[in-house]
C-alpha positions as CSV (number, residue, x, y, z in Angstrom):
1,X,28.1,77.7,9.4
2,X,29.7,74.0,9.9
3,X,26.8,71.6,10.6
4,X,29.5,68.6,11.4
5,X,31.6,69.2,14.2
6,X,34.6,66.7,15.4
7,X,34.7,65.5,19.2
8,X,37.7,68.2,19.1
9,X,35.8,71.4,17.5
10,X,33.2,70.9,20.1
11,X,35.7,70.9,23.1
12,X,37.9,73.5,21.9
13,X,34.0,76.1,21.0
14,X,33.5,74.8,24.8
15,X,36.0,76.1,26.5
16,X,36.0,79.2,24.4
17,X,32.4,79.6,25.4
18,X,33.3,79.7,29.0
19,X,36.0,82.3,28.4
20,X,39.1,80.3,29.5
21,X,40.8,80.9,26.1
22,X,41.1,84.7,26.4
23,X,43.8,86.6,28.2
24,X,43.8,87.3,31.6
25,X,43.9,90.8,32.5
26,X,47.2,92.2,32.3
27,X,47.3,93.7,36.4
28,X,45.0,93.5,39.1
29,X,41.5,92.6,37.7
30,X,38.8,95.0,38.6
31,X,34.7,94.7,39.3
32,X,34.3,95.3,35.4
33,X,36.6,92.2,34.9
34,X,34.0,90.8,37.5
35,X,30.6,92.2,36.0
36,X,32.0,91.1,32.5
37,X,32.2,87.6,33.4
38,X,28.8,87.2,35.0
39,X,27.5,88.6,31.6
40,X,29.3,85.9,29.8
41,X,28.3,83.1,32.2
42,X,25.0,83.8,33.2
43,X,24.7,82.0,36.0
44,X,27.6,81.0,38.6
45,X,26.1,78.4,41.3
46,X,26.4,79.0,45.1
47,X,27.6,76.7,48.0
48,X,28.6,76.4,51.2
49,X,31.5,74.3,51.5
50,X,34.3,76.2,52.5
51,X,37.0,73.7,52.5
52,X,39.3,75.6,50.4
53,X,36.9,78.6,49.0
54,X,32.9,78.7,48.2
55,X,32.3,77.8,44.9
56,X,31.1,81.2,43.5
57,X,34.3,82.6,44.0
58,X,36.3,80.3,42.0
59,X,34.8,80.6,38.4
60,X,36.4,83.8,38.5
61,X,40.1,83.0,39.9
62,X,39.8,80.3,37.1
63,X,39.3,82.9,34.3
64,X,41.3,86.1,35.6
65,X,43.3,84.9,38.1
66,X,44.4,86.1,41.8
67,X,41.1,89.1,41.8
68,X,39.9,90.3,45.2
69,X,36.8,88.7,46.0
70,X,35.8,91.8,47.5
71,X,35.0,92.4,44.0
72,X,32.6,89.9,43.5
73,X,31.0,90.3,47.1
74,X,30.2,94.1,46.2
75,X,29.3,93.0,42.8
76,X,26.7,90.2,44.9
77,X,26.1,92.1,48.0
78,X,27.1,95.6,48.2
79,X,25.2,98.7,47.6
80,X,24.8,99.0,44.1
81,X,25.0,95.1,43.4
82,X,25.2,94.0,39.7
83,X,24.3,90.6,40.7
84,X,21.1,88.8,42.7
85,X,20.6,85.5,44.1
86,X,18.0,82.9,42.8
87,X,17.4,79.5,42.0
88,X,19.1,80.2,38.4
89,X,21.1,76.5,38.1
90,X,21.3,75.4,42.1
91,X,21.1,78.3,44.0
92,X,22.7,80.7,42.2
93,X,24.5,84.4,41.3
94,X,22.9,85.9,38.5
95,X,23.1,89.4,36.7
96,X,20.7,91.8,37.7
97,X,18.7,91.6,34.2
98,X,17.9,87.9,34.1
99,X,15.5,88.8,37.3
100,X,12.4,89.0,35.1
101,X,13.5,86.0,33.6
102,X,12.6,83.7,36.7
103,X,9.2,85.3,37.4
104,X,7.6,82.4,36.0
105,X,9.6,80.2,38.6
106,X,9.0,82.2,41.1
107,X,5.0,82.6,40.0
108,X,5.1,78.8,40.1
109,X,7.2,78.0,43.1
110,X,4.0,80.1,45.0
111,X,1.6,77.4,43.0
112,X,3.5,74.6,44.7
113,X,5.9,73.6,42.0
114,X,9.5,73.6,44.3
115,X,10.9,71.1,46.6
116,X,8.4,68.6,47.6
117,X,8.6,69.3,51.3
118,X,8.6,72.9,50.8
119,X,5.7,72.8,48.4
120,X,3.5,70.8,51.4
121,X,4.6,73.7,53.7
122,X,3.4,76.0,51.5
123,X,0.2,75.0,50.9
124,X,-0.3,74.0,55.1
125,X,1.2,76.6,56.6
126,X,0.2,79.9,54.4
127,X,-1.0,82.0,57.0
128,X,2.0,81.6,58.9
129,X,4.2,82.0,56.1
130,X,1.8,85.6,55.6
131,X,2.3,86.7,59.0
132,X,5.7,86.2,58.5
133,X,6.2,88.4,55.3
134,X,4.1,90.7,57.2
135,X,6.6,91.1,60.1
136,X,9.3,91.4,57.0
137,X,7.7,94.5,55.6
138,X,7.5,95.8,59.4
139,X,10.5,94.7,60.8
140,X,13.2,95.2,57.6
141,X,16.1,92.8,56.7
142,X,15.8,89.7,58.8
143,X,18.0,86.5,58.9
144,X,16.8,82.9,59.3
145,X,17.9,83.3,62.9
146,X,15.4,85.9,63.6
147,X,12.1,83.1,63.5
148,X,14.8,80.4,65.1
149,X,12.1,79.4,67.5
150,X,9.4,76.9,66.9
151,X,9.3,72.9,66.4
152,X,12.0,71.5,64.0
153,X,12.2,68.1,61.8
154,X,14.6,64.9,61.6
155,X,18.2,66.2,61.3
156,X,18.8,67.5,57.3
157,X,16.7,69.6,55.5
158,X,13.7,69.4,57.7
159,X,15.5,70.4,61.0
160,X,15.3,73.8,60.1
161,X,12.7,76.1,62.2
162,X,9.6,76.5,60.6
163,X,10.9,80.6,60.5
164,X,13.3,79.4,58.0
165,X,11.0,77.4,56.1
166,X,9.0,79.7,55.3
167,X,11.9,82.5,54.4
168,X,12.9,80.1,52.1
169,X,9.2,79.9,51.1
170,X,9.0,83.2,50.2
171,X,12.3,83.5,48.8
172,X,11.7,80.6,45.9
173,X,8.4,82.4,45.5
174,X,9.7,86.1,44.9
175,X,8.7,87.9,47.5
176,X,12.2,88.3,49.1
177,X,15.5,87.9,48.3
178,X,18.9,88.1,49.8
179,X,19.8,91.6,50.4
180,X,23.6,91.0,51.6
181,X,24.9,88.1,53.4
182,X,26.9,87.6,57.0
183,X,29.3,85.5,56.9
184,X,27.4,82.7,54.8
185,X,24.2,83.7,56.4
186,X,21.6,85.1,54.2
187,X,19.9,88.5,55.2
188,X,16.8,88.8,53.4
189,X,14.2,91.8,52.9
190,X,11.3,92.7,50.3
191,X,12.5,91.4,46.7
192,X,11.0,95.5,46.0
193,X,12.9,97.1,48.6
194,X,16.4,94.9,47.3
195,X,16.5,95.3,43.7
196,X,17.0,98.8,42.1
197,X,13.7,100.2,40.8
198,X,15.2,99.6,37.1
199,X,14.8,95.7,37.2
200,X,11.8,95.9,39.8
201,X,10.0,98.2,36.9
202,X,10.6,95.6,33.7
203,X,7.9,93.9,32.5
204,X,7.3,90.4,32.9
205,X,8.0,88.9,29.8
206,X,5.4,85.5,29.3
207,X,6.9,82.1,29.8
208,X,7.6,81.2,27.0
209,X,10.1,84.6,26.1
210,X,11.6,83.7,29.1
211,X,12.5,80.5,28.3
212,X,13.7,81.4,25.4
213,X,15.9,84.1,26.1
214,X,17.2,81.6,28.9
215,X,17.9,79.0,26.5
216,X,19.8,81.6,24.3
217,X,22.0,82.7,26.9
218,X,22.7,79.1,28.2
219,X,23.9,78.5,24.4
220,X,26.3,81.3,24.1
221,X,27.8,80.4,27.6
222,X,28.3,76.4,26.0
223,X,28.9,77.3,22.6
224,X,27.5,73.7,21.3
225,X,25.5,71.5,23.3
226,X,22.5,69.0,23.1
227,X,18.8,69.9,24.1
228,X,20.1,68.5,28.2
229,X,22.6,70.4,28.0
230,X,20.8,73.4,27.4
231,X,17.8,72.7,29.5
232,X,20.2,72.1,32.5
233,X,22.2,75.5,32.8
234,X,19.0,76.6,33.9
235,X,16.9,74.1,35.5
236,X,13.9,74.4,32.7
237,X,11.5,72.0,31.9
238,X,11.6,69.4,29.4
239,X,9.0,70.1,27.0
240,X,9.0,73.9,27.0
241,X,12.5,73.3,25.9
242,X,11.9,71.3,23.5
243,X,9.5,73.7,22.1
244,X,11.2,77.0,21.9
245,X,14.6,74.9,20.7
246,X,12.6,74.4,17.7
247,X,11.1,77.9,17.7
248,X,14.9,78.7,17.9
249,X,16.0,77.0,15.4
250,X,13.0,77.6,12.7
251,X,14.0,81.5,13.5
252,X,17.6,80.6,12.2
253,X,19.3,81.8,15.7
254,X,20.2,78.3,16.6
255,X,22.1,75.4,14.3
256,X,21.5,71.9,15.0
257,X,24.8,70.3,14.0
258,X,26.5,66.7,14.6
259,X,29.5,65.8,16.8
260,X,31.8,63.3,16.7
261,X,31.0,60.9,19.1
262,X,27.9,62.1,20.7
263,X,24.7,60.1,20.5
264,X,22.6,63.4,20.4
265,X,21.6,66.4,18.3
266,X,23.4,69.6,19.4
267,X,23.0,73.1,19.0
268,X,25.5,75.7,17.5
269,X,25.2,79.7,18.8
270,X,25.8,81.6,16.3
271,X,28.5,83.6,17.8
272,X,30.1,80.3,18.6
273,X,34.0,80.6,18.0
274,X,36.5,77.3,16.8
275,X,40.0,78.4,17.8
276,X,42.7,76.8,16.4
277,X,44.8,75.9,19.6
278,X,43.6,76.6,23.8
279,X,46.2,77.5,25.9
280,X,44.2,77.9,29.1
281,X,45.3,76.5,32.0
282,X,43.1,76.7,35.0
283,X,42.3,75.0,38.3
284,X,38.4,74.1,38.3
285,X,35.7,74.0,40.7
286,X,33.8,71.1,41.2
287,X,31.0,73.3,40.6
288,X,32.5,75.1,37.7
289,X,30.3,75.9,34.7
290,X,32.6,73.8,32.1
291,X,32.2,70.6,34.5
292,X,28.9,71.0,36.1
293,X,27.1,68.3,34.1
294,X,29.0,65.1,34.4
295,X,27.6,63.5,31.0
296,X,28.9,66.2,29.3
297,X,31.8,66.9,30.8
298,X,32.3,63.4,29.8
299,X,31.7,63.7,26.4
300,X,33.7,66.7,25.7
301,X,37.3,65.8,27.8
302,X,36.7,61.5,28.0
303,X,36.9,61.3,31.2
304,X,34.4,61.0,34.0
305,X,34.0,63.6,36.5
306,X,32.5,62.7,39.8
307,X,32.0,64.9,43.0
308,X,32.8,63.0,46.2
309,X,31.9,65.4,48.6
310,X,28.7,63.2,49.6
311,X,31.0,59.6,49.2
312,X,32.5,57.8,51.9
313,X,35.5,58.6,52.9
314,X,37.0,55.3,51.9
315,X,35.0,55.0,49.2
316,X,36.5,58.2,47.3
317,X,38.8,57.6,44.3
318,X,40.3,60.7,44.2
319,X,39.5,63.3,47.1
320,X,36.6,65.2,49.1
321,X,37.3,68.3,47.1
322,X,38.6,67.6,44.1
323,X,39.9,70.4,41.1
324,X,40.6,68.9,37.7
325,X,43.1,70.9,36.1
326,X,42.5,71.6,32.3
327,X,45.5,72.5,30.5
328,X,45.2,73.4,26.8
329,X,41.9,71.4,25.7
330,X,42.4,68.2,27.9
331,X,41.8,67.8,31.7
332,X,45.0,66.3,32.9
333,X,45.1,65.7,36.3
334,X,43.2,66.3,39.6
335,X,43.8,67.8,42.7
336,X,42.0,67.1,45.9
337,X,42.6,70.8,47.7
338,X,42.0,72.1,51.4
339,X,42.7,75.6,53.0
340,X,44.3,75.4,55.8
341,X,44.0,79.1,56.9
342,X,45.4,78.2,60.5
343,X,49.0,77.1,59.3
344,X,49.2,79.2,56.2
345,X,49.2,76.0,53.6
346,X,47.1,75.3,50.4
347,X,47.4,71.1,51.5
348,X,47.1,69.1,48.1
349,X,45.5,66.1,49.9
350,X,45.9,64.3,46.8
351,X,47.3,64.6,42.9
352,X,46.3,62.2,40.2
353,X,47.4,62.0,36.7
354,X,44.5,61.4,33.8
355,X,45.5,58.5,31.9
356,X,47.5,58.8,29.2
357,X,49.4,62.3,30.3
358,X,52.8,62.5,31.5
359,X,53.8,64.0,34.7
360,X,56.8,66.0,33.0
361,X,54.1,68.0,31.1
362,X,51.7,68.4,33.4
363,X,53.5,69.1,37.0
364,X,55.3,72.7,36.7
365,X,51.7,73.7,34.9
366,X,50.0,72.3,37.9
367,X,52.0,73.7,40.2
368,X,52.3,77.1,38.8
369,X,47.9,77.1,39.2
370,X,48.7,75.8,42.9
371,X,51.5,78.7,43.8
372,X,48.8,81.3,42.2
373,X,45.8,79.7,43.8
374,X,47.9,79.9,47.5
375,X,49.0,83.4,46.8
376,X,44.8,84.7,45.9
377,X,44.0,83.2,49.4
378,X,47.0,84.4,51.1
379,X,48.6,81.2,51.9
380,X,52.4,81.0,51.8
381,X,53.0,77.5,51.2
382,X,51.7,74.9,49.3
383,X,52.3,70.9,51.0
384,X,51.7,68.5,49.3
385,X,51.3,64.7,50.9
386,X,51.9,61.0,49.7
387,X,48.6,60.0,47.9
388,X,47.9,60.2,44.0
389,X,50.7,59.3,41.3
390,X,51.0,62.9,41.0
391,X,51.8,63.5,44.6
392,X,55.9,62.7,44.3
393,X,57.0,64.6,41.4
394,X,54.5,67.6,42.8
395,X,56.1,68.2,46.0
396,X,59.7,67.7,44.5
397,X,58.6,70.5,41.7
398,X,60.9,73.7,42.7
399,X,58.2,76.7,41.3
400,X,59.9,80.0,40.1
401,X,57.4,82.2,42.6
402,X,57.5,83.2,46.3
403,X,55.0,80.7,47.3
404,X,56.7,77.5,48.8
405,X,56.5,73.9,48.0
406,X,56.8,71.3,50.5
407,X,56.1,67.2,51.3
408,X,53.6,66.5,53.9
């Protein structure tokens, strides 16, 4: 196995990590397509800004194309789910089998280790948070809206009721999870009565076999990647990482390697795959697994990735939501997208070029994505306005598919 990797090997394993190098299905994907991808990811995060689609959703369009996300909600939320919701990377999708895997979290999220305001809840307010798991296990499947009442905080985080806080409580802790969802809206019940007696039966592995069964499925989803790279897909803590990375490695299932151009060690999965050429092209979330981590999205494509969603508007460089594309093994341009389910339009708010591509190349691949992403959220038209370099040749782009192009 290669123990000196150029800045190129390491992008092109990367991508091929994340499965955007293999074919997408030939027809209508299925929940199998759906299920498989979970299993290769591990983890796909969760969010609520539904300007053009939540961010769980799109890993998937990315890597199969135009599937019906009534695949991935039955896979999520349905009655025999594949798929549960914890604190995996944010707040996140995860398969069913990893659920052991976070008992630790959960086991110390109840000792106080979780968000600081949460944690000081916990510890102050533990007989209310019991009586509330207590009405739970009477009542059945509840929603934050159910233990509404009570005094609130300063607008943000702490203006939710105290109900809420302590759902949320007791969800980071393990003793509920989310059974389905409404709308956005969590519905939550006993983390026993949820998951299938199968997962709920598993041992609890010890700490430390859980971290390092995390950190071996966080390296075969990134192929090569330094010890923050690995510790983030997860969330784990710094020196337990450290730790089992060596374990890791002294058991030979790891290979630390070089790579052009990066100032740290990285790791090499065994299964890790080089091909010789990528010829994805995909649309990406601003959550998307490949692009999550900034730094290292930076290191492995040279340019730097920013989300905007929380920067003034005038402040923004390219967008609120903004989708690079990556074509081949280089991100070459950037899309700032919006869902306008009213007037039937996918509105490209903005288009920018990366440095150094050419908008002959780029355009008919971007608007081929942008004619595929309108037609998955049954849009029929795509319109694109005046801002980004891109944003000309885009909207005069005639696209050989049923979905219209037009200037804004």
């Amino acid at each position: 196995m290669k123990t000196d990797l150029s800045a190129a090997e390491a992008r092109r394993i990367a991508i091929a990590a994340q499965g955007l190098t293999d074919l997408r299905p030939r027809g209508e994907p299925r929940r199998p397509h759906v299920r498989k991808l979970f299993d290769r990811l591990g983890v796909v995060q969760i969010d609520s800004v539904n300007v053009l689609a939540r961010t769980h959703y799109l890993p998937a369009f990315s890597r199969l194309g135009g599937y019906d996300r009534a695949h991935l909600e039955a896979e999520a939320w349905g009655k025999k789910p594949s798929l549960f919701e914890y604190w995996g990377h944010e707040c996140s999708l995860m398969p069913l089998e990893l659920q052991p895997l976070f008992r630790w979290r959960m086991a110390r999220a109840e000792g106080g280790e979780t968000w600081t305001g949460l944690a000081r809840f916990g510890r102050e307010r533990r007989d209310y948070i019991d009586n509330i798991l207590t009405e739970i296990e009477r009542r059945g499947p509840v929603t934050g809206g159910d233990f509404a009442e009570g005094p609130r905080g300063a607008p943000g985080w702490w203006s939710w009721s105290e109900g809420k806080r302590a759902l949320e409580w007791l969800f980071w802790s393990g003793f509920i999870t989310t059974k389905t969802r409404r709308g956005f809206e969590r519905v939550y019940d006993l983390t026993e009565r949820v998951l299938p007696a199968r997962i709920s039966s598993l041992p609890t592995p010890s700490e430390a076999d859980a971290h390092r069964q995390l950190l071996r499925i966080a390296a075969a989803a990134l192929g090569v990647a330094t010890e923050a790279d690995l510790r983030d897909y997860f969330r784990m803590p710094v020196a337990e990482t450290r730790a089992r990375l060596a374990e890791l490695v002294e058991a030979g299932e790891l290979t630390p390697v070089t790579v052009e151009g990066w100032r740290q060690p990285a790791y090499l999965h065994p299964n890790a795959k080089i091909p010789r050429r990528i010829a994805a092209t995909a649309l990406l979330s601003p959550f998307d697994n490949l692009i999550w981590a900034r730094e290292r999205t930076e290191r492995l494509f040279g340019v730097r990735v920013r989300l905007e969603i929380y920067t003034p508007a005038h402040k923004r460089e390219h967008g609120y939501y903004v989708l690079p594309l990556l074509q081949g093994q280089r991100i070459t341009a950037r899309v700032d997208l919006k869902a306008d389910r009213a007037g039937g339009r996918l509105l490209v708010q903005a288009a920018h070029l990366e440095a150094g591509e050419k908008a002959g190349a780029v355009v008919p691949a971007l608007a081929g994505e942008l004619a595929a992403m309108a037609a998955w959220l049954g849009l029929d038209e795509v319109s694109v306005n005046g801002r980004g370099d891109l944003a000309a040749p885009l909207a005069d782009y005639t696209v050989p598919s049923a979905t219209a192009f037009s200037r804004a």
